[in-house]
C-alpha positions in Angstrom: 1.0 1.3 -13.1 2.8 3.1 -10.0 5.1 2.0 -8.0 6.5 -1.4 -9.8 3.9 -3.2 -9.7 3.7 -6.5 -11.8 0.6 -7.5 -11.8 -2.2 -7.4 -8.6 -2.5 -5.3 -5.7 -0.5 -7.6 -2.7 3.1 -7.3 -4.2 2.8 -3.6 -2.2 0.6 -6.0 1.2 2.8 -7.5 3.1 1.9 -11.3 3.9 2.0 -10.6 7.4 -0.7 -8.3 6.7 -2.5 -11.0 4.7 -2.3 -13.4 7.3 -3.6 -11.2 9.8 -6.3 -10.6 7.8 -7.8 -14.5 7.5 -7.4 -15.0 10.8 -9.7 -11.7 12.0 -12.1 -13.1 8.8 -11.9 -16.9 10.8 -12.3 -15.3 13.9 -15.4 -13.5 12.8 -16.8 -16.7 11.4 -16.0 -18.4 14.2 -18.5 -15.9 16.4 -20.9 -16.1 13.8 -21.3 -19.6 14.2 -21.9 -19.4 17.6 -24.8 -17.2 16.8 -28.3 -19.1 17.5 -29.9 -18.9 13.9 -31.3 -21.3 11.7 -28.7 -23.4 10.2 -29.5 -22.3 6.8 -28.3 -19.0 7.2 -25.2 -19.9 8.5 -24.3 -21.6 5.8 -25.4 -19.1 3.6 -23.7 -16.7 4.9 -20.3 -18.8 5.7 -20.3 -19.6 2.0 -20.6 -15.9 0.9 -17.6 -15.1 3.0 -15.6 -17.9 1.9 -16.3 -17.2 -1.8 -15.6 -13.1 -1.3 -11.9 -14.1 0.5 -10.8 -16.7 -2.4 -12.0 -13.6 -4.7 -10.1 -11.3 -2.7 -7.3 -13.9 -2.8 -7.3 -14.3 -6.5 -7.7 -10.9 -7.2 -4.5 -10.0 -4.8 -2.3 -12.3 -6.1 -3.2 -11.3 -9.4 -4.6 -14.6 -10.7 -7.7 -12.7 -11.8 -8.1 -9.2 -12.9 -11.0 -6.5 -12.4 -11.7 -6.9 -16.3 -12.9 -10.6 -15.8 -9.2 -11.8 -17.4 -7.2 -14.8 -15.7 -3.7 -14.6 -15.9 -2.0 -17.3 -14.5 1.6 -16.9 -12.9 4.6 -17.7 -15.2 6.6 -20.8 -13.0 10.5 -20.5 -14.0 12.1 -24.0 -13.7 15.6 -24.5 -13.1 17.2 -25.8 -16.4 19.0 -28.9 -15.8 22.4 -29.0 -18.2 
């Protein structure tokens, strides 16, 4: 892999950029709510967003890779002497 990478594609995003990004993604949910449609679809459709972001999230953050694996982050704690 290029450019140091240790895992996932955000270490090079910044989280500004992330943050930007859910709240255009809220914003847009937001304007589909306020849609008249059956009550159904919303939902539908709000939960096929939702589910596509915590991918996106999970994919990002490297938690889950494009091979299917899950790699969960190593925590370092402080060694009390």
């Amino acid at each position: 892999m290029a450019s140091g990478r240790v895992f996932g594609y955000l270490q090079d995003m910044p989280i500004v950029n992330v943050i930007v990004t859910l709240i255009i993604i809220g914003v847009v949910l937001g304007l589909i709510n306020l849609i008249p449609m059956q009550s159904t679809i919303k939902s539908i459709i709000n939960a096929i967003v939702v589910i596509a972001v915590v991918l996106w999230l999970l994919y990002g953050f490297g938690i889950i890779t494009h091979s299917g694996n899950i790699h969960m982050p190593v925590v370092n704690l402080p060694v009390s002497k």
